[in-house]
mmCIF entry with sequence, helices, sheets and N, C-alpha, C, O atoms, coordinates in Angstrom:
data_MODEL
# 
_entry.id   MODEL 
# 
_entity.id                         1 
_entity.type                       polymer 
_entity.pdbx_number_of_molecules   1 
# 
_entity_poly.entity_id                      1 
_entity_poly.type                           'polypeptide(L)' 
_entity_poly.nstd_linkage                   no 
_entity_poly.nstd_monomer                   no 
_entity_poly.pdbx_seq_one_letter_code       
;(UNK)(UNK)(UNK)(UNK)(UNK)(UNK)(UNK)(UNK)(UNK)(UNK)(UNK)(UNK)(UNK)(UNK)(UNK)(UNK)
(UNK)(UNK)(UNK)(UNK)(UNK)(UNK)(UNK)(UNK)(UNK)(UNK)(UNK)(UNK)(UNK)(UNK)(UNK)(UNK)
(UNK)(UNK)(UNK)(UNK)(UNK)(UNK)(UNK)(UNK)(UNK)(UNK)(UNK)(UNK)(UNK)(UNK)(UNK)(UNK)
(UNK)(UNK)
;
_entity_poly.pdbx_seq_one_letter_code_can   XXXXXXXXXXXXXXXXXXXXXXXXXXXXXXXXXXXXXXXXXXXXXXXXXX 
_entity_poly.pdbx_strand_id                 A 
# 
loop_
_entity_poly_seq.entity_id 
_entity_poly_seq.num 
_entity_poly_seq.mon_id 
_entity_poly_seq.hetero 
1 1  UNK n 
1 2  UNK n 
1 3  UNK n 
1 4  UNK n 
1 5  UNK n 
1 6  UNK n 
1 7  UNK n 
1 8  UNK n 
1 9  UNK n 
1 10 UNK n 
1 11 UNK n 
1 12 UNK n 
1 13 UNK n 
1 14 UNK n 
1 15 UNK n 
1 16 UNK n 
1 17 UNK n 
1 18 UNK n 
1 19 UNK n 
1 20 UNK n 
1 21 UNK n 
1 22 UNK n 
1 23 UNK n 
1 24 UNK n 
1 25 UNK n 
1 26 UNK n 
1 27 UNK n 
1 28 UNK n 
1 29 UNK n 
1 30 UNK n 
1 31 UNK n 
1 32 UNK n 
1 33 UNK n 
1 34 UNK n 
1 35 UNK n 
1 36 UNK n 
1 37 UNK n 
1 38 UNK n 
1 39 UNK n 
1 40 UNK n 
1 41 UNK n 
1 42 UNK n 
1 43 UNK n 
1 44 UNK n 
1 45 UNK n 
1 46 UNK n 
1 47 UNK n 
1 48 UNK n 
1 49 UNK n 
1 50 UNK n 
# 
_struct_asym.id          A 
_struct_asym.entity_id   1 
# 
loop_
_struct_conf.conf_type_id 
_struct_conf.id 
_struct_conf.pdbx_PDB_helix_id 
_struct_conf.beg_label_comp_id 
_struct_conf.beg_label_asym_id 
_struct_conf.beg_label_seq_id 
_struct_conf.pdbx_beg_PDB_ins_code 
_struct_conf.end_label_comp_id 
_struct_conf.end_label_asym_id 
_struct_conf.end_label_seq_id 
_struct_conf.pdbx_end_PDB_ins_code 
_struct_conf.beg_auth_comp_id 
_struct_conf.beg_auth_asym_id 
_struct_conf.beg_auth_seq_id 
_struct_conf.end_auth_comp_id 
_struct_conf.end_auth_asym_id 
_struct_conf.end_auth_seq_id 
_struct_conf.pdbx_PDB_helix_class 
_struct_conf.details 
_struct_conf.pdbx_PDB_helix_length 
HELX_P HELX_P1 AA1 UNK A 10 ? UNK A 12 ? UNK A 10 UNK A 12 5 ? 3 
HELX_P HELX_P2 AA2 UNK A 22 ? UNK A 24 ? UNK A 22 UNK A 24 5 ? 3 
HELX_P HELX_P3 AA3 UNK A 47 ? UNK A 49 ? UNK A 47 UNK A 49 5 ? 3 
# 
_struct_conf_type.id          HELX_P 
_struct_conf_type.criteria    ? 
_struct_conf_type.reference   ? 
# 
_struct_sheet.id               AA1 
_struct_sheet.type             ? 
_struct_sheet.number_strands   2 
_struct_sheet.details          ? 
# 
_struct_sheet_order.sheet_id     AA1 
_struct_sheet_order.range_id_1   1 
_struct_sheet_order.range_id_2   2 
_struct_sheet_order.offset       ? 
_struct_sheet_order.sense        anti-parallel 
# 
loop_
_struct_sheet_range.sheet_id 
_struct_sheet_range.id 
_struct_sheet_range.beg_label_comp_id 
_struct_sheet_range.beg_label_asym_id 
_struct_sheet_range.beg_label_seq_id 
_struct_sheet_range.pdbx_beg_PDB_ins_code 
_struct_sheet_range.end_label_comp_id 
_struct_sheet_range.end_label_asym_id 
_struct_sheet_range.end_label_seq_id 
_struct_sheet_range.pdbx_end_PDB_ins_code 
_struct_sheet_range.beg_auth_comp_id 
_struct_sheet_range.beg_auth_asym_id 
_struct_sheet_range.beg_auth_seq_id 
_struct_sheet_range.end_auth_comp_id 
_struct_sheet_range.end_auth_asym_id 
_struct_sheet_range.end_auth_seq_id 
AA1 1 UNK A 13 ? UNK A 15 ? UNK A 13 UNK A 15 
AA1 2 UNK A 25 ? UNK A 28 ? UNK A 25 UNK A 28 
# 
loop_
_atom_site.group_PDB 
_atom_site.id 
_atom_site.type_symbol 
_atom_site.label_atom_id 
_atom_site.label_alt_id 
_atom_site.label_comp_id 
_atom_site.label_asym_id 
_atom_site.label_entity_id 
_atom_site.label_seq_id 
_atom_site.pdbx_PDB_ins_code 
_atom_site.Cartn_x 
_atom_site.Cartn_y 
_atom_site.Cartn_z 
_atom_site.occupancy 
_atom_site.B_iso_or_equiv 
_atom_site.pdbx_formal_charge 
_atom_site.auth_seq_id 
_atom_site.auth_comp_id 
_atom_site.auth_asym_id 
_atom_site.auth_atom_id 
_atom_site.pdbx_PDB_model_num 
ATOM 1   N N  . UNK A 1 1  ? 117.576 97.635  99.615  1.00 0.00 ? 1  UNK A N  1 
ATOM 2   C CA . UNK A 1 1  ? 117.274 99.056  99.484  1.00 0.00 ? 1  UNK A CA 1 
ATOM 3   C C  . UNK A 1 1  ? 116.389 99.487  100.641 1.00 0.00 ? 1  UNK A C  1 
ATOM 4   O O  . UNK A 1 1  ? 115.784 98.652  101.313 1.00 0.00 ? 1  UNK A O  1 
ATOM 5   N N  . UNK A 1 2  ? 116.300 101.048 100.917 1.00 0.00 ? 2  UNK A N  1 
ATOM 6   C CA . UNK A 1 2  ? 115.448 101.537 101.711 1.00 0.00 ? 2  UNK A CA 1 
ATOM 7   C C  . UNK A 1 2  ? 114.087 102.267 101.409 1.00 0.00 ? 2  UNK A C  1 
ATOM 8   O O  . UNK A 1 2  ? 113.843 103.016 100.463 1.00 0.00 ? 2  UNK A O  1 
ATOM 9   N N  . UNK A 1 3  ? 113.364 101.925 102.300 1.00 0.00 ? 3  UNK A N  1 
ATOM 10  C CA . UNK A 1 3  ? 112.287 102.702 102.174 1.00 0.00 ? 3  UNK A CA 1 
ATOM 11  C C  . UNK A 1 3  ? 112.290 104.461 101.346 1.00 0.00 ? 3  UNK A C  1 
ATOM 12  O O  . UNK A 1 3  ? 113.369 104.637 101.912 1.00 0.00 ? 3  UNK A O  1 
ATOM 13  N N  . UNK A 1 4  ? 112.146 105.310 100.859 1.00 0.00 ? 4  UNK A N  1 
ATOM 14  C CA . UNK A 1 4  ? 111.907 106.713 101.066 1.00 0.00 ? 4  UNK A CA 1 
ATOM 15  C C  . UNK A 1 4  ? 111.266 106.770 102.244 1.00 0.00 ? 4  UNK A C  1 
ATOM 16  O O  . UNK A 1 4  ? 111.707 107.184 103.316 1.00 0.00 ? 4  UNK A O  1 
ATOM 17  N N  . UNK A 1 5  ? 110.731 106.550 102.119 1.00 0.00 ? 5  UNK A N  1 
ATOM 18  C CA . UNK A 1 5  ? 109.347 107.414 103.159 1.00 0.00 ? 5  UNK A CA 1 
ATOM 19  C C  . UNK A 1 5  ? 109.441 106.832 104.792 1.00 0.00 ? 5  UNK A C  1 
ATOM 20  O O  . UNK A 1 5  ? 108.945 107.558 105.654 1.00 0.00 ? 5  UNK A O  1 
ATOM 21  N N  . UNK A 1 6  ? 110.077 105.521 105.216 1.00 0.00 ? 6  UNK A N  1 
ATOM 22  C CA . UNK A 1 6  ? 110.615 105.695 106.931 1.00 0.00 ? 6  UNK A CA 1 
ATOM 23  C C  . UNK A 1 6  ? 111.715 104.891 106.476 1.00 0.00 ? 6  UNK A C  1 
ATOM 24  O O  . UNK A 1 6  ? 111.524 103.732 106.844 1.00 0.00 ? 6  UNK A O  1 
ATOM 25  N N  . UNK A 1 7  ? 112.751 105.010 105.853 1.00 0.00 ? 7  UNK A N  1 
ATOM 26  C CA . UNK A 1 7  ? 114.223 104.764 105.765 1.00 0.00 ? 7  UNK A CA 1 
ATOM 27  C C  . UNK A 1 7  ? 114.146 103.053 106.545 1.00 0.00 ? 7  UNK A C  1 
ATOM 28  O O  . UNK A 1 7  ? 115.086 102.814 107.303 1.00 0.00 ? 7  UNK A O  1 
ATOM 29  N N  . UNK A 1 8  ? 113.345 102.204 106.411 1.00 0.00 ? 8  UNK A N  1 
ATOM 30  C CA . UNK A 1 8  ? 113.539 100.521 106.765 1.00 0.00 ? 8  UNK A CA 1 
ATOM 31  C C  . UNK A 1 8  ? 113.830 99.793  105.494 1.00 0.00 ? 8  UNK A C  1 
ATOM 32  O O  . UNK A 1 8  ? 113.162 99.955  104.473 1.00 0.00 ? 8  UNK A O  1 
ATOM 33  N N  . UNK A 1 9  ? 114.814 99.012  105.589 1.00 0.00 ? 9  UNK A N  1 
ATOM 34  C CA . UNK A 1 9  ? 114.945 98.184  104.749 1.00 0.00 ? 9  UNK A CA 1 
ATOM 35  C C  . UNK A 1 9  ? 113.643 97.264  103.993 1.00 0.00 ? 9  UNK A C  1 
ATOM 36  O O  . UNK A 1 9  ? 112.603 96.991  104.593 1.00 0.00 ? 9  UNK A O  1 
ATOM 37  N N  . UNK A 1 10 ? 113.960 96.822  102.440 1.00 0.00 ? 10 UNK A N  1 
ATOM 38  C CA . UNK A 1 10 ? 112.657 96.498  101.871 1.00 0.00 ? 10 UNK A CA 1 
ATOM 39  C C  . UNK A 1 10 ? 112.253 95.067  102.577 1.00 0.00 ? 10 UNK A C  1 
ATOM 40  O O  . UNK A 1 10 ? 111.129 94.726  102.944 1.00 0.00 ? 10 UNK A O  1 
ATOM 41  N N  . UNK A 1 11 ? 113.227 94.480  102.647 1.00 0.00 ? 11 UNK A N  1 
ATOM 42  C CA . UNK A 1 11 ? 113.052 93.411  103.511 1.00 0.00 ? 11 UNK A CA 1 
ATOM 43  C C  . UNK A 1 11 ? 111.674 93.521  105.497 1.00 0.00 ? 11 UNK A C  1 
ATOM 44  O O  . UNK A 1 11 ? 111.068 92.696  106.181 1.00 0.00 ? 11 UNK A O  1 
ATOM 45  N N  . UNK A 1 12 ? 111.871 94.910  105.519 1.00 0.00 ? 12 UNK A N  1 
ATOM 46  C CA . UNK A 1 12 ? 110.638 94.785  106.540 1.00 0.00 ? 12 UNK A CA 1 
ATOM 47  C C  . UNK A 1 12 ? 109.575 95.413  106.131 1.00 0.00 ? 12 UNK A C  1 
ATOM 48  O O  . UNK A 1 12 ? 108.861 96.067  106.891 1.00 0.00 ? 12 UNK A O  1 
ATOM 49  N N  . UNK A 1 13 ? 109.341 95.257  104.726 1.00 0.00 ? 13 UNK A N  1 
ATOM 50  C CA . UNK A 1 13 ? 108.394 95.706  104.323 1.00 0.00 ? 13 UNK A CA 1 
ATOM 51  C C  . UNK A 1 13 ? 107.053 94.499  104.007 1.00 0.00 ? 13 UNK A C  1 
ATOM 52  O O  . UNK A 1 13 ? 107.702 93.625  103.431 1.00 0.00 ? 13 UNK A O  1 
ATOM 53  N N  . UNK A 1 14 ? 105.915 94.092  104.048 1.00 0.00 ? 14 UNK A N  1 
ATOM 54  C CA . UNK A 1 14 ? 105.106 92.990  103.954 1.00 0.00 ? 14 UNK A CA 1 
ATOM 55  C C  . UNK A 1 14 ? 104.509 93.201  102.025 1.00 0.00 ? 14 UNK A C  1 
ATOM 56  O O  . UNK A 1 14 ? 103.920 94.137  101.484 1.00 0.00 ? 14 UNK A O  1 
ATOM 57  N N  . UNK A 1 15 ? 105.170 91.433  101.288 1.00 0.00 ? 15 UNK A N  1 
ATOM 58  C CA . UNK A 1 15 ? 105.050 91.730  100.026 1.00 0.00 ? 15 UNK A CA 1 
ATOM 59  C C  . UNK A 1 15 ? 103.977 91.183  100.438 1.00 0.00 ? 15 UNK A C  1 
ATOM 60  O O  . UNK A 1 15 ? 103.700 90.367  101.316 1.00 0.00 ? 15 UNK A O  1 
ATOM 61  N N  . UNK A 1 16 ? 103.008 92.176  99.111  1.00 0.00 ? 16 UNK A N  1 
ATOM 62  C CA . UNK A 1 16 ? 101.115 92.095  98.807  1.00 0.00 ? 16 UNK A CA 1 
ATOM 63  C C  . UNK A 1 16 ? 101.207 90.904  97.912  1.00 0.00 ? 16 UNK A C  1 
ATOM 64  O O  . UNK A 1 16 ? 100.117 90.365  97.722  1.00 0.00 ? 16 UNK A O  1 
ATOM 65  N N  . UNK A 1 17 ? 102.167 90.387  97.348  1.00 0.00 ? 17 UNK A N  1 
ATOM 66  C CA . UNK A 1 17 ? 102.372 88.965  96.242  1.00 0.00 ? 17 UNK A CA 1 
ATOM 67  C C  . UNK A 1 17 ? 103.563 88.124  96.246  1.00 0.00 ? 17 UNK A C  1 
ATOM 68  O O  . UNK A 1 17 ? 104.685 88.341  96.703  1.00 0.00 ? 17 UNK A O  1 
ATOM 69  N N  . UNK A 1 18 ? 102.959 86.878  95.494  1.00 0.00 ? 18 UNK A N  1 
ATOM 70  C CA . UNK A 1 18 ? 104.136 85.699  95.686  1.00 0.00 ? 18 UNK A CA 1 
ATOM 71  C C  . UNK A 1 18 ? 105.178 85.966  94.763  1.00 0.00 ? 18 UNK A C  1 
ATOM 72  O O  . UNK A 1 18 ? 105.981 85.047  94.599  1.00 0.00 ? 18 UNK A O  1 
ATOM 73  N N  . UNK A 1 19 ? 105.416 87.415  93.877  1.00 0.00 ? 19 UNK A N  1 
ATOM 74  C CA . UNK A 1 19 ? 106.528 87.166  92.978  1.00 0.00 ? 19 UNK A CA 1 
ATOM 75  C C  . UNK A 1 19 ? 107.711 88.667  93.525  1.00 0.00 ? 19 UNK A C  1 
ATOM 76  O O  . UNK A 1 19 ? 108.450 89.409  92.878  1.00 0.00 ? 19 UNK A O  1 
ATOM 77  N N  . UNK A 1 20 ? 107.492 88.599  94.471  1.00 0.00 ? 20 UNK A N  1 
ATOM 78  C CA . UNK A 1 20 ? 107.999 89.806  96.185  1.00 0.00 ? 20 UNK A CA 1 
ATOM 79  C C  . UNK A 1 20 ? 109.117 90.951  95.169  1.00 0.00 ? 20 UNK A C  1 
ATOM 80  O O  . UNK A 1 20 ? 110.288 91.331  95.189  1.00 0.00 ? 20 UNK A O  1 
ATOM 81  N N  . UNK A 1 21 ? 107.561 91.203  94.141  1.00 0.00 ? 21 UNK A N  1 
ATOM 82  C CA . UNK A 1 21 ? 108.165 93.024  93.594  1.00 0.00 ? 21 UNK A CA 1 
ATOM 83  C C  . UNK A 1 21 ? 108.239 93.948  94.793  1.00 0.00 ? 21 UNK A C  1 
ATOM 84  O O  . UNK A 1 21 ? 107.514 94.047  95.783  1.00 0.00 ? 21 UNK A O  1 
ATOM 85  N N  . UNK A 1 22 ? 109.336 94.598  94.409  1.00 0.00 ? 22 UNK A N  1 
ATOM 86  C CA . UNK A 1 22 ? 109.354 95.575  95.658  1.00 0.00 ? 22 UNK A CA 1 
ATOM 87  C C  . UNK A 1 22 ? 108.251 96.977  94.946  1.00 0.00 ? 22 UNK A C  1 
ATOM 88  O O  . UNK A 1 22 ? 108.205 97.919  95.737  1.00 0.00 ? 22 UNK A O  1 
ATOM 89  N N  . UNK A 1 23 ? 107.664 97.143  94.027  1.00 0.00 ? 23 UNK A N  1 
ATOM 90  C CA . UNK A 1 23 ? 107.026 97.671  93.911  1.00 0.00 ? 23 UNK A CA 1 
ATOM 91  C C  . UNK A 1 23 ? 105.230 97.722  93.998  1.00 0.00 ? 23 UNK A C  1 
ATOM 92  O O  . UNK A 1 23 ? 104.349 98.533  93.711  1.00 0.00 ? 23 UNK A O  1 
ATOM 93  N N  . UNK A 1 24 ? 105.315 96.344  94.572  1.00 0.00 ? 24 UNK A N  1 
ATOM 94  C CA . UNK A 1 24 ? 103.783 95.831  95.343  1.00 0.00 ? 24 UNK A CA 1 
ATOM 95  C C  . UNK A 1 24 ? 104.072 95.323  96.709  1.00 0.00 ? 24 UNK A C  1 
ATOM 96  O O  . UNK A 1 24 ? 103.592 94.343  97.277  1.00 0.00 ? 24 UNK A O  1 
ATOM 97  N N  . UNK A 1 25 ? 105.088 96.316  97.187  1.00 0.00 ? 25 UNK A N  1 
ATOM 98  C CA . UNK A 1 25 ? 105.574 95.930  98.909  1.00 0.00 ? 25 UNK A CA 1 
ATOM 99  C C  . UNK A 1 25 ? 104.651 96.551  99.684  1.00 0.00 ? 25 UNK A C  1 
ATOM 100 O O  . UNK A 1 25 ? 104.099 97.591  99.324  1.00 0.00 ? 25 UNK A O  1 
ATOM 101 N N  . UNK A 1 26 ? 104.454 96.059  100.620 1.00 0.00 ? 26 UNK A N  1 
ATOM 102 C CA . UNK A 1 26 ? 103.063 97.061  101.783 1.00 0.00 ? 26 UNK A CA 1 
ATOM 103 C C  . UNK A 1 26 ? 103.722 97.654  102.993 1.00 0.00 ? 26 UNK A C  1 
ATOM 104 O O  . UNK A 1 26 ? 104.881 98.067  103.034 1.00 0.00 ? 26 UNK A O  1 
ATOM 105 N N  . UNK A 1 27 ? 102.910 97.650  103.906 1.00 0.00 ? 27 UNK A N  1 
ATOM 106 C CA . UNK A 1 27 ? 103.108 98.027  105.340 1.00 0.00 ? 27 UNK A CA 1 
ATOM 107 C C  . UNK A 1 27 ? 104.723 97.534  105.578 1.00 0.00 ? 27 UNK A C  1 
ATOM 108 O O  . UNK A 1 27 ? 105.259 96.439  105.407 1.00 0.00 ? 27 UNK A O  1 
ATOM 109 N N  . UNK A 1 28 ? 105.247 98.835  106.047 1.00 0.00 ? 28 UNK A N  1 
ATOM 110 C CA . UNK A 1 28 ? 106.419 98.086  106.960 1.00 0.00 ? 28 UNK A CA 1 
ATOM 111 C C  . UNK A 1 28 ? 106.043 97.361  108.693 1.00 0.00 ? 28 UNK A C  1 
ATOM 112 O O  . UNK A 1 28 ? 105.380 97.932  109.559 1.00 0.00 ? 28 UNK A O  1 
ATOM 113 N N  . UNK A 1 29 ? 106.701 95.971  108.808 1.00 0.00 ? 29 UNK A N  1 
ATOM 114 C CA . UNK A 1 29 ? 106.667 95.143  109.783 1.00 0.00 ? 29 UNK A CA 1 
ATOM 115 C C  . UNK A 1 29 ? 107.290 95.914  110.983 1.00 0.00 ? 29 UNK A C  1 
ATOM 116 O O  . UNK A 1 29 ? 107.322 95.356  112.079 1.00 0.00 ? 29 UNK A O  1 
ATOM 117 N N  . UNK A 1 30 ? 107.826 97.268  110.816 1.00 0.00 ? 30 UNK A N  1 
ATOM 118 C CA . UNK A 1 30 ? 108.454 97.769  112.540 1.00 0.00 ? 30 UNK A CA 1 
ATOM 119 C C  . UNK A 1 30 ? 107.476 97.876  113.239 1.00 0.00 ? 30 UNK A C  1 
ATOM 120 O O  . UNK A 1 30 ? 106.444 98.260  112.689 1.00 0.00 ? 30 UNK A O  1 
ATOM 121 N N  . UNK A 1 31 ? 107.455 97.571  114.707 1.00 0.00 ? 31 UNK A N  1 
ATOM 122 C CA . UNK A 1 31 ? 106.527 97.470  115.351 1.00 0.00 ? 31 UNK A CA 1 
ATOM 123 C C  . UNK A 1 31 ? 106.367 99.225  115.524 1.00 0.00 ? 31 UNK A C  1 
ATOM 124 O O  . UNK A 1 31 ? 105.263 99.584  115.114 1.00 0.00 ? 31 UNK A O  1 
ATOM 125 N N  . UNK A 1 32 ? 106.997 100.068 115.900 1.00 0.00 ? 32 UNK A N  1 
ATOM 126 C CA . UNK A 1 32 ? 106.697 101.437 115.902 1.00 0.00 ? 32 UNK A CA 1 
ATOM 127 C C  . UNK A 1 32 ? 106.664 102.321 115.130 1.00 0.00 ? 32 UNK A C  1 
ATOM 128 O O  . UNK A 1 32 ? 106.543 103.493 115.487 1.00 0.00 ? 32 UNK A O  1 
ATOM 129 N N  . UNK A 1 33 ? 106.804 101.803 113.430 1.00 0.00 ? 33 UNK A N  1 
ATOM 130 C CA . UNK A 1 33 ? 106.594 102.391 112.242 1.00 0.00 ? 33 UNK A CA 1 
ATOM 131 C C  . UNK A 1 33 ? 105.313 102.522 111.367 1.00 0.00 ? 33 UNK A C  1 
ATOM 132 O O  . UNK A 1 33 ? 104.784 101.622 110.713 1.00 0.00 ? 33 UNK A O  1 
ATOM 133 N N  . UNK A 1 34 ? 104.984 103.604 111.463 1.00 0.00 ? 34 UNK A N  1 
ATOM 134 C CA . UNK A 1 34 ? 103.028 104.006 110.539 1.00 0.00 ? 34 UNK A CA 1 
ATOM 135 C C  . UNK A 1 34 ? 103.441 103.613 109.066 1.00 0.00 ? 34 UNK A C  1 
ATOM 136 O O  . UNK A 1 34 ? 102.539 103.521 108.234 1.00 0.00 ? 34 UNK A O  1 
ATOM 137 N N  . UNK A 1 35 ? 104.606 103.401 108.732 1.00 0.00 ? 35 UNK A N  1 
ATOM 138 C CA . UNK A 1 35 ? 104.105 103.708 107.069 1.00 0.00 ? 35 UNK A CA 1 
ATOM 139 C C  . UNK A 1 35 ? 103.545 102.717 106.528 1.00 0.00 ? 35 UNK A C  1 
ATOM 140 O O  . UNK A 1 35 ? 103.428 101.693 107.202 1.00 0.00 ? 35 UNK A O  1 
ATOM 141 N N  . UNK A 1 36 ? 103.136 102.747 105.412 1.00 0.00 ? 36 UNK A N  1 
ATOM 142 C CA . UNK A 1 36 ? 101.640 101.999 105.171 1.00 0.00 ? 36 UNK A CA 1 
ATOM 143 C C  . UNK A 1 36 ? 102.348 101.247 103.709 1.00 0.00 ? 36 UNK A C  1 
ATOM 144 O O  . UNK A 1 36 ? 102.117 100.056 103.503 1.00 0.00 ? 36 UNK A O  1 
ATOM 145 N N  . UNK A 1 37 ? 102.979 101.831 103.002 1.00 0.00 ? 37 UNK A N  1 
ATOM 146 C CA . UNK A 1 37 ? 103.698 101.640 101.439 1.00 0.00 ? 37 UNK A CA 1 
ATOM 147 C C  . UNK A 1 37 ? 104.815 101.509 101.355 1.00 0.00 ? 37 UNK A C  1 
ATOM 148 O O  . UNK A 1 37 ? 105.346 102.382 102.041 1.00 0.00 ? 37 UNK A O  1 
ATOM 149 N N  . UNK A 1 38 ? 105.879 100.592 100.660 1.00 0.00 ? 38 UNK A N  1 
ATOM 150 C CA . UNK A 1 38 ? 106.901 100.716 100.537 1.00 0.00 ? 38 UNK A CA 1 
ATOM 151 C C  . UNK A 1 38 ? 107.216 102.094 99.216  1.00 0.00 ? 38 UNK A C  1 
ATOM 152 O O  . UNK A 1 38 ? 106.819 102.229 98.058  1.00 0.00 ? 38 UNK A O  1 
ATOM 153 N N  . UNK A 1 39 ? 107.999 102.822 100.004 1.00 0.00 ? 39 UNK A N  1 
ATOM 154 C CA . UNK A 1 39 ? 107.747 104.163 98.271  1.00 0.00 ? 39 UNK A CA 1 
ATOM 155 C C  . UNK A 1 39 ? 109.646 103.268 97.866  1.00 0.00 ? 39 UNK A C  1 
ATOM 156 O O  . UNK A 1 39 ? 110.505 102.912 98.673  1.00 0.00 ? 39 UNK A O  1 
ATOM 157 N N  . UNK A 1 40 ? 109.646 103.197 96.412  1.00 0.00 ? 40 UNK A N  1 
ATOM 158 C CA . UNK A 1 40 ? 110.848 102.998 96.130  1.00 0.00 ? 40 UNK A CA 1 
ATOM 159 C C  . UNK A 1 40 ? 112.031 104.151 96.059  1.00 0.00 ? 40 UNK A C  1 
ATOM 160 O O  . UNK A 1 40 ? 111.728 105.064 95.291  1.00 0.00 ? 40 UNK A O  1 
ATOM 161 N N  . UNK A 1 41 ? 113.201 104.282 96.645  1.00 0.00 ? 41 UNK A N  1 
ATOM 162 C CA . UNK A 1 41 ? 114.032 105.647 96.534  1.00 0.00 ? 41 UNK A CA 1 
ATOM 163 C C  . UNK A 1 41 ? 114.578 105.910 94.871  1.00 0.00 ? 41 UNK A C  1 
ATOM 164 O O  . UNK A 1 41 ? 115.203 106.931 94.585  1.00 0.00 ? 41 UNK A O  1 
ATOM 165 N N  . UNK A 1 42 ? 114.266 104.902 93.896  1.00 0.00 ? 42 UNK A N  1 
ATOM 166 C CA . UNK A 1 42 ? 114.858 105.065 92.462  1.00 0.00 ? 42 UNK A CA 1 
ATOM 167 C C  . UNK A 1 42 ? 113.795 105.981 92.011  1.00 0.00 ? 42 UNK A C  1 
ATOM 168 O O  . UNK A 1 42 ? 112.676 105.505 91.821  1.00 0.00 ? 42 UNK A O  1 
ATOM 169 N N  . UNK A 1 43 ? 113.972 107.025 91.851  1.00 0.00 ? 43 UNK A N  1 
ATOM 170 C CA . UNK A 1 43 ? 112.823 107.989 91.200  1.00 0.00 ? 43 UNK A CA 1 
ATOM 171 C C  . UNK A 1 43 ? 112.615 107.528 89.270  1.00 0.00 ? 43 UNK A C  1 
ATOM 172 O O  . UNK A 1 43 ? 111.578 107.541 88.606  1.00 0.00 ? 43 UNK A O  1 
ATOM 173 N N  . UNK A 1 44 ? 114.032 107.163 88.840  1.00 0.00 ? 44 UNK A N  1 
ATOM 174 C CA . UNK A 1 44 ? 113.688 107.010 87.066  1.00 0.00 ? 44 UNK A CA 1 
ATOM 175 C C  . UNK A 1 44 ? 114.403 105.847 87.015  1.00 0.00 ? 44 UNK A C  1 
ATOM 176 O O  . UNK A 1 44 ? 115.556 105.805 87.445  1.00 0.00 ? 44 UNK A O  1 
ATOM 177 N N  . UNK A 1 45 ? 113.691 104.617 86.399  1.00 0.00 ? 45 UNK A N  1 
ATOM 178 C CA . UNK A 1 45 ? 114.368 103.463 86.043  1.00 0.00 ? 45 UNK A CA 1 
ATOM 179 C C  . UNK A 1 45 ? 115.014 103.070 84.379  1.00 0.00 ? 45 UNK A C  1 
ATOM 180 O O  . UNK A 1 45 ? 114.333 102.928 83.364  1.00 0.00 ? 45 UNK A O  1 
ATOM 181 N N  . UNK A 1 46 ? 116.155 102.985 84.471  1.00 0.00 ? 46 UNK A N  1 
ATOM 182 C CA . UNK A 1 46 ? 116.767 103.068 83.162  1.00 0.00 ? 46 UNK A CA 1 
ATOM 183 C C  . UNK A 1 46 ? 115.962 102.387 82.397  1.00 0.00 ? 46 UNK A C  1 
ATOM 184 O O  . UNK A 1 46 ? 115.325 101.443 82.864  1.00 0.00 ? 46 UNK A O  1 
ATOM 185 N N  . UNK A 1 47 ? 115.850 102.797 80.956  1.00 0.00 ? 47 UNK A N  1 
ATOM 186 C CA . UNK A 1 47 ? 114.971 101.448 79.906  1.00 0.00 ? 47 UNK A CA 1 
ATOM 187 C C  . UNK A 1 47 ? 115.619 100.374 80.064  1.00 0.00 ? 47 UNK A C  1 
ATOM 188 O O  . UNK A 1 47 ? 115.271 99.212  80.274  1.00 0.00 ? 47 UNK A O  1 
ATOM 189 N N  . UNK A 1 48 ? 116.612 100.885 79.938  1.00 0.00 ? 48 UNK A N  1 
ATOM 190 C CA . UNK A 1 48 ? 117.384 99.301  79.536  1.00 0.00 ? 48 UNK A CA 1 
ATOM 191 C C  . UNK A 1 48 ? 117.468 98.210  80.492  1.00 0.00 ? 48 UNK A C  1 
ATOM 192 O O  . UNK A 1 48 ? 117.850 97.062  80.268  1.00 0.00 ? 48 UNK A O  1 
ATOM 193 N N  . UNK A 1 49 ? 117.003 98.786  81.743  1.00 0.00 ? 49 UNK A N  1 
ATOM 194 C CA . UNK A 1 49 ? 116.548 97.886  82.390  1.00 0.00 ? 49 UNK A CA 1 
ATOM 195 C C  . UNK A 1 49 ? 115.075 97.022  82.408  1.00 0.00 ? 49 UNK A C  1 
ATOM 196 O O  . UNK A 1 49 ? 114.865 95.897  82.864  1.00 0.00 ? 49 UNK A O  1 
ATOM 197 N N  . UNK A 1 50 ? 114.013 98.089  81.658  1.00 0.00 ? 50 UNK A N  1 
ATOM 198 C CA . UNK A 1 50 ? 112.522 97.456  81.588  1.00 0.00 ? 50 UNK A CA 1 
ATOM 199 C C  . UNK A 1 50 ? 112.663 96.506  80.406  1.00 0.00 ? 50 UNK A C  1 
ATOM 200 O O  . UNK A 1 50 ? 111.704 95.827  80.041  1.00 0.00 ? 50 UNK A O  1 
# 
């Protein structure tokens, strides 16, 4: 999946933990990219998935 917020894959995003939720993803790794957070693009997650 992609970023929202600078469209990089989650994969260049730096996980903050060893169990690599994309919802405790950090800084993206592009060398010319500021964003600081991975924002997830799924705005509502089905229950039936939680």
């Amino acid at each position: 999946m992609n970023c929202k917020r600078c469209h990089h894959t989650n994969e260049a995003h730096v996980s903050s933990d060893e169990s690599k939720s994309l919802m405790r993803a950090g800084k993206c790794n592009i060398p010319s990219c500021t964003c600081k957070q991975y924002l997830d693009p799924i705005q509502e997650i089905d229950e039936d998935l939680m």
